[in-house]
C-alpha positions in Angstrom: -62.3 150.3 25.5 -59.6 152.7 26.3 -56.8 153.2 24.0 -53.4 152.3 25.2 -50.4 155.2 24.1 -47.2 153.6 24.7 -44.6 157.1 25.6 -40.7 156.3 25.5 -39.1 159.3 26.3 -35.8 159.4 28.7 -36.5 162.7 29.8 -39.0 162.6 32.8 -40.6 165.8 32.4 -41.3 164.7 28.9 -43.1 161.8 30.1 -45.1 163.6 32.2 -45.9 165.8 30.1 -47.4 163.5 27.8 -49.0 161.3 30.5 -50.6 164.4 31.5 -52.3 165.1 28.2 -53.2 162.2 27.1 -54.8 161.0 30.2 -57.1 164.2 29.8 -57.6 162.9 26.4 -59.1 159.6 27.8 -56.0 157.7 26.5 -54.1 154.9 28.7 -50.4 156.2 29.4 -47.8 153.4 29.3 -44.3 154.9 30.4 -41.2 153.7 28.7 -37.3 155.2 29.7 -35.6 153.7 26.9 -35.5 151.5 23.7 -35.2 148.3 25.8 -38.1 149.6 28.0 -40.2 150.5 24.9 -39.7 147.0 22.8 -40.1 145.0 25.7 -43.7 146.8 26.4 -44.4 147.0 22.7 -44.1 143.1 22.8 -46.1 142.8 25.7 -48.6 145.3 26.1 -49.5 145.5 22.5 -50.3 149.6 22.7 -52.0 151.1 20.5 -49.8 153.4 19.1 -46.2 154.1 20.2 -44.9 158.0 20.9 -41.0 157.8 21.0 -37.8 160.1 21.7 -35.5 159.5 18.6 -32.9 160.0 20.2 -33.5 157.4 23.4 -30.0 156.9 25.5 -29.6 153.5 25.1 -30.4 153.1 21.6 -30.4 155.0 18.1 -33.9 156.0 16.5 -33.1 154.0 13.4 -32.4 151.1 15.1 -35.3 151.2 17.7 -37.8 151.5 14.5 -36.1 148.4 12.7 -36.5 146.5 15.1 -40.2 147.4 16.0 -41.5 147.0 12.1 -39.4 143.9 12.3 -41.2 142.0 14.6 -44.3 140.8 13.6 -45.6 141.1 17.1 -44.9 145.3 16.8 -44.9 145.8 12.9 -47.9 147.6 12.4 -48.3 149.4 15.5 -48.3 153.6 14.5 -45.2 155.3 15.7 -44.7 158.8 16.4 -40.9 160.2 16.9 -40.1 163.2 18.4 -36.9 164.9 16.7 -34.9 168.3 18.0 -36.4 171.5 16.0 -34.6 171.9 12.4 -33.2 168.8 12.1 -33.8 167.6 8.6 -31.6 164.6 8.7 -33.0 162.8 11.7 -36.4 163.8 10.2 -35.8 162.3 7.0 -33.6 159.0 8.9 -36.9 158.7 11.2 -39.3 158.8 7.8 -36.7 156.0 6.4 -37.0 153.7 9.4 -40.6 153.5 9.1 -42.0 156.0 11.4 -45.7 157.1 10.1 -45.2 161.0 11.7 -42.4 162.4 12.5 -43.1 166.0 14.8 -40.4 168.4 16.0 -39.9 168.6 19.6 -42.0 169.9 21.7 -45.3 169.0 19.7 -48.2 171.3 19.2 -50.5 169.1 21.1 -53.5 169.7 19.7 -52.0 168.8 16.6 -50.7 165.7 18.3 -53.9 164.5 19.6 -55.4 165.2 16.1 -52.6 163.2 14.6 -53.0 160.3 17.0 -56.9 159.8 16.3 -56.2 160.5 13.0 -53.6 157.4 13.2 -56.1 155.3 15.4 -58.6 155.3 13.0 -56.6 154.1 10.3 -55.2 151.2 12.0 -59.0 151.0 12.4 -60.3 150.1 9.6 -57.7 148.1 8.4 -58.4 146.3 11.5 -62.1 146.1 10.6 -61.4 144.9 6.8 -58.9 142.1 8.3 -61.7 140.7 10.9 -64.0 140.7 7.6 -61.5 138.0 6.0 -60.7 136.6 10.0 -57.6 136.9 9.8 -55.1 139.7 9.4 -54.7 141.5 6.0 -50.5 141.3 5.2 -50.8 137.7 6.5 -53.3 136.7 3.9 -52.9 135.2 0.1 -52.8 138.0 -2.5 -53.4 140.9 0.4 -50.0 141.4 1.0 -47.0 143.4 -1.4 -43.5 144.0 -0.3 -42.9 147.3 -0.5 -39.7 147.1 -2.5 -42.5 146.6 -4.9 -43.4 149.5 -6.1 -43.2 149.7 -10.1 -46.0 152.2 -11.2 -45.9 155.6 -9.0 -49.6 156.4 -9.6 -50.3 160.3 -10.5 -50.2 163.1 -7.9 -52.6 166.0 -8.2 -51.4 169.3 -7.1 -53.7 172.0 -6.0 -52.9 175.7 -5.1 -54.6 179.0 -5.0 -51.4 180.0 -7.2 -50.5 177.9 -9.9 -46.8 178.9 -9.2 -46.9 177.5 -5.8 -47.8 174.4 -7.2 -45.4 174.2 -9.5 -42.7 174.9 -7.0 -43.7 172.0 -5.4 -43.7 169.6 -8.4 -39.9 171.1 -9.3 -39.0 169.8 -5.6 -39.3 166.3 -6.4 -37.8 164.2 -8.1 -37.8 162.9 -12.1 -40.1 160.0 -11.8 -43.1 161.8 -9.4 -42.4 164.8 -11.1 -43.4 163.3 -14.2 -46.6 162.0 -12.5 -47.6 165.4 -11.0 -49.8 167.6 -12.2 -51.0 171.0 -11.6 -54.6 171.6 -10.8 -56.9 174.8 -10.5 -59.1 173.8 -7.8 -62.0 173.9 -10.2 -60.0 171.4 -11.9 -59.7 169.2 -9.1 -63.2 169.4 -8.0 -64.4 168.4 -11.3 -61.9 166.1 -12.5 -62.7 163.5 -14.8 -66.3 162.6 -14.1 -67.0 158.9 -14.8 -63.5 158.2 -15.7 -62.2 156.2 -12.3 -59.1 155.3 -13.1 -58.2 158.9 -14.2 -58.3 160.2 -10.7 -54.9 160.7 -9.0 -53.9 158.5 -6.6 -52.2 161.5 -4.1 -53.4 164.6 -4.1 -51.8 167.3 -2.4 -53.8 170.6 -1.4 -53.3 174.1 -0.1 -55.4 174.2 3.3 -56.0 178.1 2.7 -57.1 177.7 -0.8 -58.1 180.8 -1.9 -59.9 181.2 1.3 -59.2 180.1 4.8 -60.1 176.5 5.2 -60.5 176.2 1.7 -58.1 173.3 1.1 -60.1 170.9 3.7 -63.5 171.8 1.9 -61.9 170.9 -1.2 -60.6 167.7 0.2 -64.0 166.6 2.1 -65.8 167.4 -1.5 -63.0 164.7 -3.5 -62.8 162.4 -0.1 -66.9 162.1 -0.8 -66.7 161.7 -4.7 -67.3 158.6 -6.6 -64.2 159.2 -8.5 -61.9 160.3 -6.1 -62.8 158.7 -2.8 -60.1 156.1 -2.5 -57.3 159.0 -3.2 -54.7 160.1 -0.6 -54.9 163.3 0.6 -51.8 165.2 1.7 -52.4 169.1 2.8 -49.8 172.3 2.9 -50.7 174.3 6.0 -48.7 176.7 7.9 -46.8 175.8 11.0 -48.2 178.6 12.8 -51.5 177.4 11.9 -51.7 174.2 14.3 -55.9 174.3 13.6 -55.6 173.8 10.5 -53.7 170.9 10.4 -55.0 169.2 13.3 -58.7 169.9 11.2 -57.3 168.6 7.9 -56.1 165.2 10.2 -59.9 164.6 12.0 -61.2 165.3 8.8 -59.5 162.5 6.8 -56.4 163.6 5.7 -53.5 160.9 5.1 -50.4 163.4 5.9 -49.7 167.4 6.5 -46.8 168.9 5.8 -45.5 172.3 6.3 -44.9 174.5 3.0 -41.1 174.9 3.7 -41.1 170.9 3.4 -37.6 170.0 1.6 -37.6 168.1 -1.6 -35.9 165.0 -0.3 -38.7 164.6 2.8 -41.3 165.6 0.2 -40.7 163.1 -2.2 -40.1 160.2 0.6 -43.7 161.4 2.0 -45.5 161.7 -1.2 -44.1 157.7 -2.4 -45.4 156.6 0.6 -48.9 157.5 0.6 -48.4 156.6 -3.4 -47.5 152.8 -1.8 -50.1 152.8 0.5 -52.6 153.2 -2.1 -51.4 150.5 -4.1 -51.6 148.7 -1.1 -54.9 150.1 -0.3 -56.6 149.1 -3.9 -55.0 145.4 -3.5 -56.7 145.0 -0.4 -59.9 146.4 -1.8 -59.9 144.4 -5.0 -58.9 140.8 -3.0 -62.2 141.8 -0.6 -64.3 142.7 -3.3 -63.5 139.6 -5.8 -63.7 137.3 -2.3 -67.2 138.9 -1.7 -68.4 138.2 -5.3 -67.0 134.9 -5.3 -68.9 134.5 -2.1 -72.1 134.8 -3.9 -71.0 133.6 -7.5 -70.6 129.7 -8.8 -67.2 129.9 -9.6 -67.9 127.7 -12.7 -70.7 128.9 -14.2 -71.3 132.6 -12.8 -74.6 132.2 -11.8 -75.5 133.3 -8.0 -75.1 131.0 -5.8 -77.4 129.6 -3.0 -75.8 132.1 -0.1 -77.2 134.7 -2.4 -80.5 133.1 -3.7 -82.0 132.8 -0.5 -81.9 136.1 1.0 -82.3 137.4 -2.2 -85.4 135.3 -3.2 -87.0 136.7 1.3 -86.5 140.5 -0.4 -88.6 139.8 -4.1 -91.3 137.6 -1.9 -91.6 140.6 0.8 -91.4 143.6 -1.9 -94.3 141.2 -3.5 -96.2 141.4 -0.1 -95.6 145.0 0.3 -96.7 146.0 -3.8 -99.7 143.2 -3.5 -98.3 141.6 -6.9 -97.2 138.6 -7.6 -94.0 136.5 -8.5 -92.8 133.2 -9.5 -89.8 130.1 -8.7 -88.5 127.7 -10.6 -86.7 124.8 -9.6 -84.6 123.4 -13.1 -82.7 120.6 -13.1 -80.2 119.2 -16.6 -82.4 115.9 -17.2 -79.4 112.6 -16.9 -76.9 114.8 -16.2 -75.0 111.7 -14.2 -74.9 109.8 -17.9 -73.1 112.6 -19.3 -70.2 112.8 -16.6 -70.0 109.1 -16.7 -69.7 108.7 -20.8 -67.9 111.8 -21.4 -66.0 113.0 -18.2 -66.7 115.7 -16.0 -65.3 118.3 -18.7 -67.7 117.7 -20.5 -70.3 118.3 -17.7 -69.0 121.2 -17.3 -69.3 122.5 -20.5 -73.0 121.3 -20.6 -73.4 123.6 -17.4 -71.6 126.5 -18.5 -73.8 126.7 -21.9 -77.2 126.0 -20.2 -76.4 129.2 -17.7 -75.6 130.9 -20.7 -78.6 130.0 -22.8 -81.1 130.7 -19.3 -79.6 133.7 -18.8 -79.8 135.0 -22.0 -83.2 134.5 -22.0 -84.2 135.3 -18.4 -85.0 139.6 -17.9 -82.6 142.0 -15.9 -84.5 141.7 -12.6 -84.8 138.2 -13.1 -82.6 135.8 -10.6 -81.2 132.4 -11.7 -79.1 131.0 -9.0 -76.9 127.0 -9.2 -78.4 125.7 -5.7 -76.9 122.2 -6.3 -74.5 120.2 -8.7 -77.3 120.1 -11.9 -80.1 122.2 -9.9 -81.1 125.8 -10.7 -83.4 128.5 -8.9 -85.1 130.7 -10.9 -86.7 134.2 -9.3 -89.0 135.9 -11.7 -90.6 139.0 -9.6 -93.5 140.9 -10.7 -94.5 138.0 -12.9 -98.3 136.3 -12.9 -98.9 132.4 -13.3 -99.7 132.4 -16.8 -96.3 134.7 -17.3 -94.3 132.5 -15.2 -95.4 129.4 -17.5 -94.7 131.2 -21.0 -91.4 131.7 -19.0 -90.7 128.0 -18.2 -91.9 127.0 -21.6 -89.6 129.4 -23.6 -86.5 128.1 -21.4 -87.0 124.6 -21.4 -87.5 125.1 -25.2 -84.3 126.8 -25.5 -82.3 124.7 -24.0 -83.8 121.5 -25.5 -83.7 123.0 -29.0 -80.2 122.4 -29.7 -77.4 120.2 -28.3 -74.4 121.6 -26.8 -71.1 121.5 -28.4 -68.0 119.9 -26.7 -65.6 120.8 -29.2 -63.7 120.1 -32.2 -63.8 116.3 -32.4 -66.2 115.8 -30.2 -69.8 114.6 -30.3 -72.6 117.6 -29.4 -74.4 116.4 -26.9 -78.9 116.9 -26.7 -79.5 118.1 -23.6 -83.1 119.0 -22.0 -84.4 120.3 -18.6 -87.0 119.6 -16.1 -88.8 122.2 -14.3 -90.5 122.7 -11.3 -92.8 125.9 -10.7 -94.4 127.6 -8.5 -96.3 131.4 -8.1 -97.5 133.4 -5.2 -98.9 136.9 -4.8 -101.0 138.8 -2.9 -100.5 140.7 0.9 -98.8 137.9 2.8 -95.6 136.9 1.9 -95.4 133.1 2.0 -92.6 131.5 3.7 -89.7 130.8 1.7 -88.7 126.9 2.3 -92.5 126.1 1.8 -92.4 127.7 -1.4 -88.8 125.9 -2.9 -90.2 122.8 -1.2 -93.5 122.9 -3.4 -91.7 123.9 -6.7 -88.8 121.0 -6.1 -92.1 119.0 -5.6 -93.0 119.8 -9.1 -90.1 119.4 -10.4 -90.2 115.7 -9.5 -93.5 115.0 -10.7 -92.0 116.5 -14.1 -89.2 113.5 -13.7 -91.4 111.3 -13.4 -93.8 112.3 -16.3 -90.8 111.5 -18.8 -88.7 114.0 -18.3 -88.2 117.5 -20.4 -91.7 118.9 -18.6 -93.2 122.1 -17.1 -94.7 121.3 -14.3 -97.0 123.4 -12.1 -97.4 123.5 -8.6 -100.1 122.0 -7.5 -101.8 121.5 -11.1 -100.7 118.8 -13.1 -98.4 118.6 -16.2 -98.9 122.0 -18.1 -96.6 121.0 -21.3 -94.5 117.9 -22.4 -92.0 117.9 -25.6 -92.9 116.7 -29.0 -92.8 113.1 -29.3 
């Protein structure tokens, strides 16, 4: 689908200009003369990212970005703005407002065009991670932070060929990210802190011509690929009459470029953004990360849940197939579990769930899979593992578990609890079908119920052990 680049300029050669070039670039022009113009297509057209004058005739910069990021129908489209050459303060009022690039009039376009794909694919993958969840990110529980919010500044990494440039930059900010920047050889950066995640800066920012030309940006593809350092910002120096370089350190990842001349002010409101965006960045990550683990996990007890055990249990009966050996599933179920909720209250049935995960998992191997497929009812993986293995398996657990009754608490009767089991063991070149399998082992398991209860069973033999009377 083509891209839609909404232009509000008031000068008409400046719109054509840019309808021009971006049309060559495959990009949809939309054509705005002023503020009105561009909120009322912003609103309606939905572009995908916004290049605008700052100075538009009917209405101030400032204003014209309020109002966009305070719209929820316009708040997180990218915006450009365009201010006149050397002016710091409508720079710096543009960065304020909530512009995400601000570029001196007229742009270096190939710069530009690296900045707006550079922009596009941000909004991107936060578009990808928000269709994960079905919804969109800020609007979700625990996904969203105001940014007023903003309490730890993270650590900034500063990397130059000379460790005097870097310094210049740290004494250009201000006292709290000055005390959370450090100065880094770049054999410090590329090695920094192996192992040690949360060491890693959260910003770096990097010569591009370190030490050689287009050293910087190999430096920054090496941390953007490292398991430390890949969820950093990065933020690169290069030379305003080097427009390759920074329109390469944009397609190659980078978060922002500045110019070396950058003021202190600017560079400190630069560098706390991309600081915020990372926190932002490592909430979003964590919420989609715990809401994918809790998508697999039994919230009570931590064992996988059925969504997992399936698929998992296809991938150990095909790598069976596919090594000709064999494996093995149980079907457990807590023998009169229903009695226990109804004399002691479902607290108590939870506890007496929570310690017989414990005690199976203890006692189940690291490749093993135990999985709560139902209120009492367990699935138990064991690949690589013959029939007679399998049964000295079962045995051991249901021994375990029946050995000693589970406490409720101070005050509080322990309670003898015991399991059932149902099991069943395949091998060879054909991987059996899945359902068939569970079906035959949950088929066991009820001839275990019905032999008294607290029984191996074996599918399709008969009873294999029964507990001491």
């Amino acid at each position: 689908m083509q891209r839609r680049i909404l232009i509000a300029d008031g000068i008409p050669a400046n719109r054509i200009v840019f309808r021009v070039k971006l049309t060559d670039a495959f990009y949809q022009p939309l054509l705005a003369t002023d503020g009105a113009g561009c909120l009322r297509m912003a609103r309606s057209e939905q572009p995908d990212l916004i290049l605008m004058s700052f100075d538009l005739p009917d209405r101030p910069g400032p204003l014209l970005l309020a109002a966009l990021r305070g719209d929820p129908a316009t708040c997180k489209i990218p915006v450009i703005a365009f201010v006149p050459p050397g002016d710091s303060a409508a720079r710096l009022a543009a960065f304020r407002a909530g512009a995400d690039d601000v570029m001196s009039r007229p742009p270096d376009m190939t710069v530009l065009l690296a900045r707006i794909r550079n922009l596009l694919r941000q909004r991107e993958e936060a578009s990808l991670m928000a269709e994960a969840w079905g919804g969109h990110l800020a609007q979700m529980p625990g996904l969203a932070e105001p940014a007023a919010d903003f309490a730890d500044p993270g650590e900034i990494g500063l990397v130059a060929t000379r460790p005097e440039t870097a310094l210049a930059w740290k004494h250009r900010l201000g006292g709290a990210l000055r005390n959370h920047s450090h100065v880094l050889s770049p054999e410090e950066a590329s090695g920094i802190w192996p192992g040690e995640r949360a060491a890693a800066p959260s910003v770096f920012l990097i010569e591009a011509d370190l030490g050689t030309p287009g050293g910087g940006l190999r430096l920054m593809s090496q941390l953007a690929g490292g398991s430390t350092t890949r969820h950093s910002m990065f933020c690169v120096m290069a030379s305003p009459h080097d427009p390759a370089a920074a329109a390469m350190a944009f397609d190659l990842g980078a978060e922002d470029v500045m110019a070396p001349g950058t003021g202190g002010e600017e560079l400190e409101l630069r560098l706390q953004r991309l600081l915020r965006r990372k926190s932002r960045s490592d909430s979003a990550r964590k919420s989609v990360e715990d809401g994918l683990r809790l998508s697999l996990i039994d919230p009570l007890t931590g064992a996988y849940n059925r969504r997992y055990a399936l698929p998992r249990l296809a991938g150990i009966a095909e790598q069976a197939a596919a090594a000709g050996s064999d494996f093995a599933v149980m079907i457990v179920d807590l023998d009169r579990f229903k009695s226990v909720n109804d004399r002691f209250g479902h607290a108590a049935g939870d506890a007496v769930l929570i310690e017989v995960v414990r005690r199976l998992s203890e006692n189940l191997r690291m490749n093993d899979m135990l999985a709560r497929i139902g209120g009492e009812e367990f699935l138990i993986a064991l690949p690589e593992t013959s029939q007679p293995e399998a049964e000295r398996i079962a045995e051991r657990l249901r021994r375990i578990v029946g050995d000693a009754p589970v406490a409720l608490g101070p005050g509080r009767p322990a309670l003898p609890v015991t399991i059932s089991i149902g099991l069943k063991a395949a091998g060879g070149a054909a991987a059996p079908e899945i359902g068939a399998m569970i079906d035959e082992a949950d088929s066991a398991l009820r001839r275990s119920k019905t032999a008294g209860r607290n029984v191996v069973t074996l599918c399709p033999t008969a009873r294999l052990s029964l507990h001491a009377p």
